[in-house]
ChimeraX commands (.cxc) that place a marker at each C-alpha (Angstrom):
marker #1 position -16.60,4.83,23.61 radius 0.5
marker #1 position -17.72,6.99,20.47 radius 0.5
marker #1 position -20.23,5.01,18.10 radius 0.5
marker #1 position -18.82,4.98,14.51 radius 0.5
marker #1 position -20.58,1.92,13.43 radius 0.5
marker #1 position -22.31,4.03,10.50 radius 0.5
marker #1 position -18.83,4.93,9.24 radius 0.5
marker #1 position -18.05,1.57,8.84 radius 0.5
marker #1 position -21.39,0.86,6.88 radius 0.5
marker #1 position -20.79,3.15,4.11 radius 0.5
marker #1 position -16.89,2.40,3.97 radius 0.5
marker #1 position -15.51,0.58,0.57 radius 0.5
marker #1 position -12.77,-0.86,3.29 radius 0.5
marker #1 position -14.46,-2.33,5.84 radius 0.5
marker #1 position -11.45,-4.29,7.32 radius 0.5
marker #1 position -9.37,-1.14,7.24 radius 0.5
marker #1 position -11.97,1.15,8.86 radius 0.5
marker #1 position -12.95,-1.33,11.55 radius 0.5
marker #1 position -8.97,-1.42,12.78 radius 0.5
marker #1 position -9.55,1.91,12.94 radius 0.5
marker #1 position -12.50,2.51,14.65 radius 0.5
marker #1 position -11.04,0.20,17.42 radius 0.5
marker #1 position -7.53,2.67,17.40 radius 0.5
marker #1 position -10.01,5.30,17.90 radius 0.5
marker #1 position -11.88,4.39,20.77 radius 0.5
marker #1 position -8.81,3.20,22.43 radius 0.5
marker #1 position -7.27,6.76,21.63 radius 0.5
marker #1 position -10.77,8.57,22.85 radius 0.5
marker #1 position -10.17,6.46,26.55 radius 0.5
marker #1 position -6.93,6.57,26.80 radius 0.5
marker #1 position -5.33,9.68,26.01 radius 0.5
marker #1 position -2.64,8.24,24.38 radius 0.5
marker #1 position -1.55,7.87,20.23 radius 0.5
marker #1 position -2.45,4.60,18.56 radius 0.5
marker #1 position -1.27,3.29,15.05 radius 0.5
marker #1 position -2.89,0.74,12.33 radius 0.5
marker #1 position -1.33,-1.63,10.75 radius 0.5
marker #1 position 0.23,-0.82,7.29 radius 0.5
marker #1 position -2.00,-0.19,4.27 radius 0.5
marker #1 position -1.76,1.29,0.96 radius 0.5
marker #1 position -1.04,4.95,1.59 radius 0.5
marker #1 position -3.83,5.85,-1.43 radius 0.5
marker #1 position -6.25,3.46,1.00 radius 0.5
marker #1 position -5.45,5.45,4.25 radius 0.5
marker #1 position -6.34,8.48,2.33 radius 0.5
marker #1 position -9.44,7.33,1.13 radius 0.5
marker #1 position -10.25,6.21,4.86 radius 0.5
marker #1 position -10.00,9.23,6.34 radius 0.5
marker #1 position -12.50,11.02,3.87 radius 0.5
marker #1 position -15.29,9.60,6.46 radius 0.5
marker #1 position -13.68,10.68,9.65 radius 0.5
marker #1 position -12.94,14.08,8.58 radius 0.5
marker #1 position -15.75,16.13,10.44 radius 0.5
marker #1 position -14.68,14.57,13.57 radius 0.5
marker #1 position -13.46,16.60,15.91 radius 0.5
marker #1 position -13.06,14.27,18.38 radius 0.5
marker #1 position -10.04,12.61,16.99 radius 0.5
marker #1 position -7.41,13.53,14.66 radius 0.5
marker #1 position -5.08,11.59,12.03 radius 0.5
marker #1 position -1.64,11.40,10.81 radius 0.5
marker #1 position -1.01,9.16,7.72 radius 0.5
marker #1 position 3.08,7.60,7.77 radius 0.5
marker #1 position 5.04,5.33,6.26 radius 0.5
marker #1 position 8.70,5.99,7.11 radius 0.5
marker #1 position 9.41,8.62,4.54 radius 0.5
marker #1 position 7.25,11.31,3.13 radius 0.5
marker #1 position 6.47,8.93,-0.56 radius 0.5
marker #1 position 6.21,5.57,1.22 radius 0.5
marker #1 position 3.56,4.03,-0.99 radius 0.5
marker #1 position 2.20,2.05,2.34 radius 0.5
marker #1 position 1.49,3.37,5.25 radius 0.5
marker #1 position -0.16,3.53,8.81 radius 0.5
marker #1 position -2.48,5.70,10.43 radius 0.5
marker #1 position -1.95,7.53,13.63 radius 0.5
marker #1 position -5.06,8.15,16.07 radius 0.5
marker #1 position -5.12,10.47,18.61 radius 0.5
marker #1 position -7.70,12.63,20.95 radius 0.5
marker #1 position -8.67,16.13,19.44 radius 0.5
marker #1 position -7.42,18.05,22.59 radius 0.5
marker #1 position -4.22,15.91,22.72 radius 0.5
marker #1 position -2.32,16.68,19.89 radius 0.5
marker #1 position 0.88,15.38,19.16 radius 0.5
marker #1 position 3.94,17.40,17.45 radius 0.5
marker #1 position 3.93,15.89,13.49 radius 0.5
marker #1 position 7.78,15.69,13.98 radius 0.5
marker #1 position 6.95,13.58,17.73 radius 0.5
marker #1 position 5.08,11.44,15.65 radius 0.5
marker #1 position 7.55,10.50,13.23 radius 0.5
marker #1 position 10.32,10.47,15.68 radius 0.5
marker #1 position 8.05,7.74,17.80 radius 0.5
marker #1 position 6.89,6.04,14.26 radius 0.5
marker #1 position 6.48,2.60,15.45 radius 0.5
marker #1 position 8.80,1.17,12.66 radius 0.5
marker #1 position 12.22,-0.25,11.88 radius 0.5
marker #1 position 14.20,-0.74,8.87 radius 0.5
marker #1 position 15.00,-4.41,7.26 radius 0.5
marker #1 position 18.15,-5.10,4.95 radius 0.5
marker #1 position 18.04,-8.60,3.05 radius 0.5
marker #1 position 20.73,-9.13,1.70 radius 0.5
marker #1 position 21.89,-11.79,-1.16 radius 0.5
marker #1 position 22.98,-12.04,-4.66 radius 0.5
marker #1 position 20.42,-12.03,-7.51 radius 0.5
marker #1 position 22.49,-11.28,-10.43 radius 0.5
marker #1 position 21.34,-14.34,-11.78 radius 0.5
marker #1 position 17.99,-15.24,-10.03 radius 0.5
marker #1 position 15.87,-11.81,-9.84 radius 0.5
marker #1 position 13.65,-10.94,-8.09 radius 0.5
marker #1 position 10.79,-8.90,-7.33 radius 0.5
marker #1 position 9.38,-6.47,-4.31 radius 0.5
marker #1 position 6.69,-9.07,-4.47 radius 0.5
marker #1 position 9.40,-12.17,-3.67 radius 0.5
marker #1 position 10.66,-10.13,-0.54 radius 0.5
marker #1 position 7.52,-9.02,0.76 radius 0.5
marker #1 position 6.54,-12.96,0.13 radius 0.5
marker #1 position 9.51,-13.94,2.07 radius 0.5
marker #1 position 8.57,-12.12,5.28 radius 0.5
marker #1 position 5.40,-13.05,5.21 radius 0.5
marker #1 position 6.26,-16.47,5.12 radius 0.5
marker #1 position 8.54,-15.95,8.00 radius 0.5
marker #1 position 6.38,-15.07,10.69 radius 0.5
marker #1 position 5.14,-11.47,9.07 radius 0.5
marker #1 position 1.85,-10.46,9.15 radius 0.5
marker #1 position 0.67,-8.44,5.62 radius 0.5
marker #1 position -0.32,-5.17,8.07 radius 0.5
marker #1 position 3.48,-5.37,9.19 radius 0.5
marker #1 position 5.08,-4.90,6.44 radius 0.5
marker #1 position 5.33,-1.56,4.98 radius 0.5
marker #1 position 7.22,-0.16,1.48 radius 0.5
marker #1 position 9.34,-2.97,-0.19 radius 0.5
marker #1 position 11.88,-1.80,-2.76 radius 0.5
marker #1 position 15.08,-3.57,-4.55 radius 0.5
marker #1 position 18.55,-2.56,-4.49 radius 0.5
marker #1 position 19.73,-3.40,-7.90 radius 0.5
marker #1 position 20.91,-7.91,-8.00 radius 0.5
marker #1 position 21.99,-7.37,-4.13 radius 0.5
marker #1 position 18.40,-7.78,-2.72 radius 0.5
marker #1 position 16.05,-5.30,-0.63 radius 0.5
marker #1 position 15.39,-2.54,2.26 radius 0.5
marker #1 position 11.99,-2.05,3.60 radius 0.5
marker #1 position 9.90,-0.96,6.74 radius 0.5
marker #1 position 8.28,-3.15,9.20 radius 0.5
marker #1 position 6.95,-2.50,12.11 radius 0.5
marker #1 position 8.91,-2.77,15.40 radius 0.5
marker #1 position 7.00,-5.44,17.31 radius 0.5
marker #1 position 7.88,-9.49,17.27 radius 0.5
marker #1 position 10.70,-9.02,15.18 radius 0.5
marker #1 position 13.52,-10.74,16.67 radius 0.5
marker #1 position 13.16,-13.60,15.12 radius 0.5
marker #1 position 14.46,-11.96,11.96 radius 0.5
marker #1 position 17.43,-10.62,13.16 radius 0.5
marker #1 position 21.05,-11.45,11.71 radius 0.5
marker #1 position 18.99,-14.46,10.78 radius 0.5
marker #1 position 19.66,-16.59,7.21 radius 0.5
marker #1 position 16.77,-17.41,4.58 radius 0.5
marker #1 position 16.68,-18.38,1.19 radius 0.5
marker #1 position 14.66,-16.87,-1.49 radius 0.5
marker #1 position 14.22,-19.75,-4.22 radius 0.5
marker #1 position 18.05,-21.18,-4.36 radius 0.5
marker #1 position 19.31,-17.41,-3.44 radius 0.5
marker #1 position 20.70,-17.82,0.31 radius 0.5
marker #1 position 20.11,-13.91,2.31 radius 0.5
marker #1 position 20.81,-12.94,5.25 radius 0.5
marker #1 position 18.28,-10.43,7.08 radius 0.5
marker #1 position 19.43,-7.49,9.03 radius 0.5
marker #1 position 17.02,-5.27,10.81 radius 0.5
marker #1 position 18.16,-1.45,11.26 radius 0.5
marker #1 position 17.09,2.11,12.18 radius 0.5
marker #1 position 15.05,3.63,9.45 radius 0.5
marker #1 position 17.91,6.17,9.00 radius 0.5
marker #1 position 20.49,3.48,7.73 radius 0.5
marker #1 position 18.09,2.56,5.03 radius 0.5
marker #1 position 18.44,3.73,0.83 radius 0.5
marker #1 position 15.44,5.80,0.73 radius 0.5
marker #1 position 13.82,5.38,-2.74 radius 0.5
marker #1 position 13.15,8.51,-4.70 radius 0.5
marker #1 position 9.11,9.24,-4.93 radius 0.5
marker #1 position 6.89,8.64,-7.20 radius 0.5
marker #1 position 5.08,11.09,-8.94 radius 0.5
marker #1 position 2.08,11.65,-10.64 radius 0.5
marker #1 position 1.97,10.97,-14.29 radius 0.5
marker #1 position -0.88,11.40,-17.23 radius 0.5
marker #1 position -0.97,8.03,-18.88 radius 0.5
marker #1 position -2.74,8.36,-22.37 radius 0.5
marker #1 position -3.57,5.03,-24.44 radius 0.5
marker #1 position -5.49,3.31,-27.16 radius 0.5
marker #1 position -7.63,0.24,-26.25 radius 0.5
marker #1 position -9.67,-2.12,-27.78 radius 0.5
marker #1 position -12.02,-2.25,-25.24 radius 0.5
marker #1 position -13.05,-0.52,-22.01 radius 0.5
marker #1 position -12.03,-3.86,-20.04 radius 0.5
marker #1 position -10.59,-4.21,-17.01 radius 0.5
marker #1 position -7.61,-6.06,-18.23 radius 0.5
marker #1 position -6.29,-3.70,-21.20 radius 0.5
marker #1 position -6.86,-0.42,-19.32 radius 0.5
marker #1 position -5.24,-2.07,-15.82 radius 0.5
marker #1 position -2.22,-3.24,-18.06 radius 0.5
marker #1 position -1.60,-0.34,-19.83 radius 0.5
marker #1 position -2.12,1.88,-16.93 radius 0.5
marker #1 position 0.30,-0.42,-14.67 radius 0.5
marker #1 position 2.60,-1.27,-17.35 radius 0.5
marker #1 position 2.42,-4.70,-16.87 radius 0.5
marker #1 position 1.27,-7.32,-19.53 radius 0.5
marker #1 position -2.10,-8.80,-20.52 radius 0.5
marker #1 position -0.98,-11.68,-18.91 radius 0.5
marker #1 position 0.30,-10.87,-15.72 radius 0.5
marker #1 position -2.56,-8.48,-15.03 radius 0.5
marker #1 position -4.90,-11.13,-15.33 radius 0.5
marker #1 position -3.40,-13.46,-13.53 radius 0.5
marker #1 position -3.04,-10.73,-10.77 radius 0.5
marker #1 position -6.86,-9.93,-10.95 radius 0.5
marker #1 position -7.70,-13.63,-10.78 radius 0.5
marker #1 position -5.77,-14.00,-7.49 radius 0.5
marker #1 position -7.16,-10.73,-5.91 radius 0.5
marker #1 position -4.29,-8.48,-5.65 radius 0.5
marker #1 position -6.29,-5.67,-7.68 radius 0.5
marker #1 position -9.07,-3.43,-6.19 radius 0.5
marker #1 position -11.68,-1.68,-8.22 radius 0.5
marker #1 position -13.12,1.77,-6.52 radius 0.5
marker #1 position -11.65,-0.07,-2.99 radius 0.5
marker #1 position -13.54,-3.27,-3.91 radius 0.5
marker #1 position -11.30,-7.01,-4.80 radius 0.5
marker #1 position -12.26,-7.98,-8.10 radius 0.5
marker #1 position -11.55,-11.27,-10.09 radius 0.5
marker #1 position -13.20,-10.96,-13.37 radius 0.5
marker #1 position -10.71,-9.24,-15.43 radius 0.5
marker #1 position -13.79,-8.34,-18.51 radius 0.5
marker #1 position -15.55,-5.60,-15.84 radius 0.5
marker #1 position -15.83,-2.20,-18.18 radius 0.5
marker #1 position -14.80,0.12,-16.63 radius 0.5
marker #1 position -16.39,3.81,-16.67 radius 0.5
marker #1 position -14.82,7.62,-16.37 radius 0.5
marker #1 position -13.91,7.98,-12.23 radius 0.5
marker #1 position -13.23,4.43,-11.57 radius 0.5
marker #1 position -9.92,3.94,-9.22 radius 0.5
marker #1 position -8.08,0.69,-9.58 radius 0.5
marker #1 position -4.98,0.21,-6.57 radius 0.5
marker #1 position -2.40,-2.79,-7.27 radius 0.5
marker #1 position -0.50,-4.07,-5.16 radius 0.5
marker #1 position 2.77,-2.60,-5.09 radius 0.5
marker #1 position 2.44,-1.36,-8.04 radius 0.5
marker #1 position 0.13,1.86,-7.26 radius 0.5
marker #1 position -2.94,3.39,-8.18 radius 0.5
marker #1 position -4.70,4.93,-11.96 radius 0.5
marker #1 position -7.74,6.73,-11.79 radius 0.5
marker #1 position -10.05,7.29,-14.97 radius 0.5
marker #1 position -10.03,10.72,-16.51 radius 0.5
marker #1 position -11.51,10.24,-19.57 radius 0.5
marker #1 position -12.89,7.78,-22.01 radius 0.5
marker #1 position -13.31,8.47,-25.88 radius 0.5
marker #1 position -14.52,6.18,-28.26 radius 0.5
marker #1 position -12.76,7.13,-31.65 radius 0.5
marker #1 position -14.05,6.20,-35.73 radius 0.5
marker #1 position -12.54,2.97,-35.79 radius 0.5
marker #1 position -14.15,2.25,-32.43 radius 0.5
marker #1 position -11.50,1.73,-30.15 radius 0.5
marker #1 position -11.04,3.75,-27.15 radius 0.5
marker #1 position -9.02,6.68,-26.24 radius 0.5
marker #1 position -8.41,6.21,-22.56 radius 0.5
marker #1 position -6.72,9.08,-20.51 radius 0.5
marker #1 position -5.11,8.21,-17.19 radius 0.5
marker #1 position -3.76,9.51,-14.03 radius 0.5
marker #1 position -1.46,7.51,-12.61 radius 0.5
marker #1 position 0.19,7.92,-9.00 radius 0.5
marker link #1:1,2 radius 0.2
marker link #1:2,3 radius 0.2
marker link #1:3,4 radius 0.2
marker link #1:4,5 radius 0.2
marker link #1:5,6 radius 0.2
marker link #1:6,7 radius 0.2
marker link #1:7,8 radius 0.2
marker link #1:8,9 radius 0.2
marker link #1:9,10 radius 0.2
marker link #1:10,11 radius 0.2
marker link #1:11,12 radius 0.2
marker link #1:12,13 radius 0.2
marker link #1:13,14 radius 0.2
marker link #1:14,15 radius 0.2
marker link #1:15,16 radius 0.2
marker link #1:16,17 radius 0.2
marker link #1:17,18 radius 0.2
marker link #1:18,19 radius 0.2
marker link #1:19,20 radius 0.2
marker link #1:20,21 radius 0.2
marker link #1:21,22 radius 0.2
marker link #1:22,23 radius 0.2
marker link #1:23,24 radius 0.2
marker link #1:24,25 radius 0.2
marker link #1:25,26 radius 0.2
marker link #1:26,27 radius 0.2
marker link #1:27,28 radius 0.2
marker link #1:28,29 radius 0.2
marker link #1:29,30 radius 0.2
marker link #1:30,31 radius 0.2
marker link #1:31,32 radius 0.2
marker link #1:32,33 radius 0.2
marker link #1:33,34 radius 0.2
marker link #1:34,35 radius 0.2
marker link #1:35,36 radius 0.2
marker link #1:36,37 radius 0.2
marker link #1:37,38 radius 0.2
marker link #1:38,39 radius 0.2
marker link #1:39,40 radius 0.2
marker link #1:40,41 radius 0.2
marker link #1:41,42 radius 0.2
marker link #1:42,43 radius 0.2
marker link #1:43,44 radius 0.2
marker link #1:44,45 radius 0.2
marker link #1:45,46 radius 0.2
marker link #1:46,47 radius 0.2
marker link #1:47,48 radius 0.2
marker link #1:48,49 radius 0.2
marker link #1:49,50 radius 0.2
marker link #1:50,51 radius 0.2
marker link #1:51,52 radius 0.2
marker link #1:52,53 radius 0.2
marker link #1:53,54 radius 0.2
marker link #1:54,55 radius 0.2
marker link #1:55,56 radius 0.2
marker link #1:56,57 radius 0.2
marker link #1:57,58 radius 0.2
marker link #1:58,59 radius 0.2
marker link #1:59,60 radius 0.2
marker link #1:60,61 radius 0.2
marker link #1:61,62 radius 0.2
marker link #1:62,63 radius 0.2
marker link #1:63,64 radius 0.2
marker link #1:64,65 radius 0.2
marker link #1:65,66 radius 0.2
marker link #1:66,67 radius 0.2
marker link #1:67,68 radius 0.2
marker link #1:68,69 radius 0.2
marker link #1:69,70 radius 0.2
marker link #1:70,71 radius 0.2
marker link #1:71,72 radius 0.2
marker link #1:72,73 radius 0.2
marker link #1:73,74 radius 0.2
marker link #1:74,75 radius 0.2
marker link #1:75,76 radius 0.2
marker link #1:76,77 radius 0.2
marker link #1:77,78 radius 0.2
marker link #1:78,79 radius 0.2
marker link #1:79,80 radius 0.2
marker link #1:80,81 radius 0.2
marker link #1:81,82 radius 0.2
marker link #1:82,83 radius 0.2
marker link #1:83,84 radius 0.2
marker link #1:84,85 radius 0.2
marker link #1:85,86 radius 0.2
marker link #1:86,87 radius 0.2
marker link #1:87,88 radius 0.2
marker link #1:88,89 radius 0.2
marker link #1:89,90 radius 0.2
marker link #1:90,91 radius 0.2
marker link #1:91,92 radius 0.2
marker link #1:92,93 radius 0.2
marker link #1:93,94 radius 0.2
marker link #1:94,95 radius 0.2
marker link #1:95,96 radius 0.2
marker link #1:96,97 radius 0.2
marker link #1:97,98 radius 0.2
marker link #1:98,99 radius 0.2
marker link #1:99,100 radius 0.2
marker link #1:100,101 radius 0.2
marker link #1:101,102 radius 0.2
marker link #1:102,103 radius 0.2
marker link #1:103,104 radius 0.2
marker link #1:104,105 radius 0.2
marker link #1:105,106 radius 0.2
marker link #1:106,107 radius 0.2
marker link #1:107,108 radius 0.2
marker link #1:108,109 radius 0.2
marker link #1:109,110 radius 0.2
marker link #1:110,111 radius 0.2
marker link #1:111,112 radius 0.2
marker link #1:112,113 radius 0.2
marker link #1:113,114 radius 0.2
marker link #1:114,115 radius 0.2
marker link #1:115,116 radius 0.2
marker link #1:116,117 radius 0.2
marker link #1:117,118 radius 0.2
marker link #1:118,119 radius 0.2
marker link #1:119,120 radius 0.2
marker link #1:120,121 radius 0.2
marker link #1:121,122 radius 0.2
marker link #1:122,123 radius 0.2
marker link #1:123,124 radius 0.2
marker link #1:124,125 radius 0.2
marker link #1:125,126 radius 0.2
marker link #1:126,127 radius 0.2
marker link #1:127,128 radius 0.2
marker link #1:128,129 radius 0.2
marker link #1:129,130 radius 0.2
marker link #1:130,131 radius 0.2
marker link #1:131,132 radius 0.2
marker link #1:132,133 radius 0.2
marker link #1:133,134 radius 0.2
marker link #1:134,135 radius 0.2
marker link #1:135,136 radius 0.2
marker link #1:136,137 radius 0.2
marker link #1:137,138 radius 0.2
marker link #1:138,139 radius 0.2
marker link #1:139,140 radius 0.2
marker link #1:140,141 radius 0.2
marker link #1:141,142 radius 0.2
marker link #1:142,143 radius 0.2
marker link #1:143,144 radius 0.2
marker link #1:144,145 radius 0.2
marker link #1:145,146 radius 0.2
marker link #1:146,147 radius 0.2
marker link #1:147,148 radius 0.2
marker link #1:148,149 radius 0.2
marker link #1:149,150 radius 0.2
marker link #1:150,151 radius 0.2
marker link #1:151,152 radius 0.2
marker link #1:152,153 radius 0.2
marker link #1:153,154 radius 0.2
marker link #1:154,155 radius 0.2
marker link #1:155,156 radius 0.2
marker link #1:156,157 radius 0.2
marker link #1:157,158 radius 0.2
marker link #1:158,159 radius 0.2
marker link #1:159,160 radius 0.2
marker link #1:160,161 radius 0.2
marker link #1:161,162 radius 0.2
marker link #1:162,163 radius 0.2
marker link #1:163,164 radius 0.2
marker link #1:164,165 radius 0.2
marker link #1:165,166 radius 0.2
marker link #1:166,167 radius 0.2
marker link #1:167,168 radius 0.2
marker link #1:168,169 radius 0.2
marker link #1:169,170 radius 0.2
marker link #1:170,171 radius 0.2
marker link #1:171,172 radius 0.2
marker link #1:172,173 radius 0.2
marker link #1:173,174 radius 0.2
marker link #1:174,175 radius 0.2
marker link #1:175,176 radius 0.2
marker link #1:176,177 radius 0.2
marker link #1:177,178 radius 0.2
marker link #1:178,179 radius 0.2
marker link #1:179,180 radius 0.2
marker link #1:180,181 radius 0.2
marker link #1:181,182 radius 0.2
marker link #1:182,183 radius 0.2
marker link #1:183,184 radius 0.2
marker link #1:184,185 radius 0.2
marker link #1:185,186 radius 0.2
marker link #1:186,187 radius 0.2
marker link #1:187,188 radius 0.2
marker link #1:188,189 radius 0.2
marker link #1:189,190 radius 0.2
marker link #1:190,191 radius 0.2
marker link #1:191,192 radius 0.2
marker link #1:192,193 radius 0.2
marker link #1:193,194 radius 0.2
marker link #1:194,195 radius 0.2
marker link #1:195,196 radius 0.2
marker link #1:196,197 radius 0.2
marker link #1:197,198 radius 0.2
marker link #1:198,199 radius 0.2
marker link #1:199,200 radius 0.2
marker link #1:200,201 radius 0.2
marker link #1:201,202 radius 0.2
marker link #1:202,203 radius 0.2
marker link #1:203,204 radius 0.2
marker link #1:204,205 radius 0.2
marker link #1:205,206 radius 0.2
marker link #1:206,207 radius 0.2
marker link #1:207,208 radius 0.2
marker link #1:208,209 radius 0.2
marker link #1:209,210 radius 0.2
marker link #1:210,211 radius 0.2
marker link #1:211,212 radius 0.2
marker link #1:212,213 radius 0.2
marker link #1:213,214 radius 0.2
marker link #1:214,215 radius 0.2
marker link #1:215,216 radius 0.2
marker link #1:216,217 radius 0.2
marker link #1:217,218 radius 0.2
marker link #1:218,219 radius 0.2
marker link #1:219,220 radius 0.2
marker link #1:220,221 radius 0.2
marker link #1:221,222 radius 0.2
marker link #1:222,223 radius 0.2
marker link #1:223,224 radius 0.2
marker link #1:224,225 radius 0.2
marker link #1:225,226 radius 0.2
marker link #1:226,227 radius 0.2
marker link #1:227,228 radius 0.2
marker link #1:228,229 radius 0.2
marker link #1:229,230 radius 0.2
marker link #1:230,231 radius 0.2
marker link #1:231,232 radius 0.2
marker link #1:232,233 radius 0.2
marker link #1:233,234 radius 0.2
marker link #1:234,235 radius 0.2
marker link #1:235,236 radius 0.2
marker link #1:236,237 radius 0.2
marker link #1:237,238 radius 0.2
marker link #1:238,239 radius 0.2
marker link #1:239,240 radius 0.2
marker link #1:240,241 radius 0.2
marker link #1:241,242 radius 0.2
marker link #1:242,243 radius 0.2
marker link #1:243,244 radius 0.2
marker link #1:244,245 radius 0.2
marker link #1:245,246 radius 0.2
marker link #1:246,247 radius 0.2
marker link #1:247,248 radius 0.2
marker link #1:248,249 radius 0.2
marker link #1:249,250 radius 0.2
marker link #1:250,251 radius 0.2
marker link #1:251,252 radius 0.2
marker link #1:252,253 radius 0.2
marker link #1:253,254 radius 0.2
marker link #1:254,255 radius 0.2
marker link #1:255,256 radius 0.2
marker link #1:256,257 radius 0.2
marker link #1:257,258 radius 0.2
marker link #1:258,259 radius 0.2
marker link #1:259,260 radius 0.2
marker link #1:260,261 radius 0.2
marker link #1:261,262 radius 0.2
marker link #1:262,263 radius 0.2
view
């Protein structure tokens, strides 16, 4: 085995770095390509920034579909590299269909992903999440302990559904997202107005997101939504992406112009 334990000192995702430290090893003994769990793809990313002058292993971040916003991270000896279309072929992955009418009950990626989760899914399982208009959601999950799923009937709130699991190819691939400049006027630097305007999502509901730790701040949870925030800083949200910092500018009337990048 290959001691990485000072990777995972320095690493603002400790739980995510250990998984793959393990994958590693087990890829380093075995000869053979290992997977993590599903993350945010912006979080695999980040990961790999400490394992890149390694050349005893290399990586290959997936999700499904080349703008999957979650994804998993393939592990694999240095000498024993794997063909990138292999890999994608042999993603370890199926697609889900729930189906159900919510033309008068909607709901949310958060409500399906909920759903799963409650039904035997573990979070690391369950990859991109996205609605199909009132008649429910496709996703990615990974391929293991699934059965139980299968042709199977739940109900989200009063909404009855019916879950279908597929090949990846049979799902409605949703269209990427890209990168957009986000520019703004805030009050304050806080974490609250520059998190809502940058997620589009109100005072509110951001807070009551950052309360319940479903925001990260430079790869960190944080629950105190009146953290100022400085030029660099990276905030992720679940499901809802990631805005880094470009600029901050205080203006004569004192408020801020804030300048975003959101992806």
């Amino acid at each position: 085995m290959i001691d990485l334990k000072g990777i995972l000192i320095n690493s603002n995702y400790k739980k995510e770095t250990e998984e793959l430290i393990n994958i590693a090893n087990l890829a380093y003994k075995h000869w053979e390509t290992y997977w993590t769990g599903f993350n945010s793809t912006y979080v695999c990313e980040e990961i790999l920034k400490d394992f890149e002058n390694l050349n005893d292993f290399k990586f290959f971040i997936y999700g499904g579909f080349s703008s999957s916003q979650r994804s998993r991270i393939a592990c694999f000896r240095g000498d024993n590299f794997p063909e990138e279309d292999a890999l994608k072929s042999n993603f370890p992955a199926q697609g889900i269909k729930i189906i159900g009418n919510f033309l008068f009950d909607n709901a949310t990626q958060d409500d399906f992903r909920s759903l799963l989760i409650e039904n035997g899914l573990n979070q690391i399982k369950v990859g991109d999440i996205w609605t199909i208009g009132d008649r429910g959601a496709q996703g990615i999950i990974d391929n293991s302990d699934i059965k139980h799923l299968d042709e199977k009937i739940f109900y989200l709130r009063d909404v009855k559904v019916k879950v279908n699991v597929v090949g990846i190819d049979e799902l409605q691939i949703p269209s990427g997202r890209s990168k957009k400049l986000v520019n703004t006027v805030e009050a304050s630097t806080r974490l609250d107005a520059i998190a809502s305007a940058g997620f589009r999502v109100s005072r509110t509901k951001i807070i009551e997101r950052i309360e319940n730790g479903m925001l990260r701040l430079n790869g960190s949870k944080v629950n105190k939504p009146t953290i100022n925030l400085k030029i660099g800083d990276k905030l992720e949200l679940e499901n809802k992406g990631f805005i880094e910092i470009l600029n901050l500018e205080i203006t004569k009337r004192e408020r801020w112009k804030v300048k975003l990048l959101r992806k």
